[in-house]
N, C-alpha and C positions, 0 to 999 in steps of 0.2 A: 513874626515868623522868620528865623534865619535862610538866608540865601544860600548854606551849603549845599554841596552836594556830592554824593556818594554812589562810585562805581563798587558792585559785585562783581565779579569776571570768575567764571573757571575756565582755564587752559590745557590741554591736552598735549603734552610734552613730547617729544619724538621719541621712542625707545630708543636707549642709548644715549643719550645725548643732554640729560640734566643736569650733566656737570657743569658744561657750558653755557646753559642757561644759568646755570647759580652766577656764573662767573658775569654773566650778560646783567642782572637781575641789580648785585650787587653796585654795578659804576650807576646805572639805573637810580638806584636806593640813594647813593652819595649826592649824585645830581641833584634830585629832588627834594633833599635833606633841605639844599638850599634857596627852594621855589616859600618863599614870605607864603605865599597861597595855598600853599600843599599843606594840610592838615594832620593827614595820615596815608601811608604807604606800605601798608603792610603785605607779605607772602607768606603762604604757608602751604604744604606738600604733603601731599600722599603716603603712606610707607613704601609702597611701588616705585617712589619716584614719576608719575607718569601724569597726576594730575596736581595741578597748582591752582589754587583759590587766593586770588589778589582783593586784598578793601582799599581801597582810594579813594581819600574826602577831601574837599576841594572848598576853600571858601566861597565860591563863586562862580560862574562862568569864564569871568575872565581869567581866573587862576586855571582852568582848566585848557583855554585857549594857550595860557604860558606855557602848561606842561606839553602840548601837543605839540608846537613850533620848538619850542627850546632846549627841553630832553628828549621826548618820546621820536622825535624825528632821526634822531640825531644812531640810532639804534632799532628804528622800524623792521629793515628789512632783515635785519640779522634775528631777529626776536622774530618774527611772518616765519623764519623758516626754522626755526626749533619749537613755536608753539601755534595751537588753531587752537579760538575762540569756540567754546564747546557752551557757556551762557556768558549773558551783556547783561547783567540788570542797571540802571541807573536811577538813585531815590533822591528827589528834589527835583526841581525846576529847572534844565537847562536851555542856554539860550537857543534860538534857532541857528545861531552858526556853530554852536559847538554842534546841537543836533542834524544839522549836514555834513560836518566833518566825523562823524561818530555812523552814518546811516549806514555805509559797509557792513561793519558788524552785527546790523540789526541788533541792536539792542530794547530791552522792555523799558519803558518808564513806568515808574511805581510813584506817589507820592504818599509821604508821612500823613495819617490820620488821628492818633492817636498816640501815647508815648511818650519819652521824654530820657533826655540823656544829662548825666553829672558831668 
């Protein structure tokens, strides 16, 4: 069984203000490009602009630890104040310190039962 694992998120973008997010989103995207661990990083938007749906797949726990220290910190607070976590889902196994570091958000855990990906 693979040790990835995979954030859903939907965000609820300030009115007004998804430009800045794109602009926030995008050094984000570069960052990550360069995380060995990071799998997949993708965003995608609303017609409204106002809701943003993120997948992020992670080979592992500790690739997930890298992006939290090494990007995602790095742009927390600015991204806390253009977007509020509206769902957390998280599919696979993660470790008990990513899942302390992540308990804020209340996030679901789901695991894969059935399935299968190319």
């Amino acid at each position: 069984m693979a040790d990835d694992i995979t954030f859903n998120c939907v965000f609820q973008i300030v009115p007004g203000r998804f430009g800045e997010f794109k602009t926030l989103v995008r050094s984000m995207v570069e960052m990550s490009k360069q995380e060995s661990g990071c799998l997949a990083y993708e965003y995608s938007v609303s017609e409204d602009n106002l809701t943003v749906h993120i997948v992020e797949r992670y080979q592992d726990s500790d690739a997930i630890l890298h992006h939290l220290s090494e990007t995602f910190s790095k742009v927390a607070k600015e991204f806390d104040e253009l977007a509020s976590c509206s769902s957390f889902v998280i599919v696979g196994t993660a470790s008990e310190q990513v899942q302390s570091l992540l308990a804020g958000a209340n996030p679901i855990y789901v695991r894969n039962f059935d399935g299968f990906s190319k």
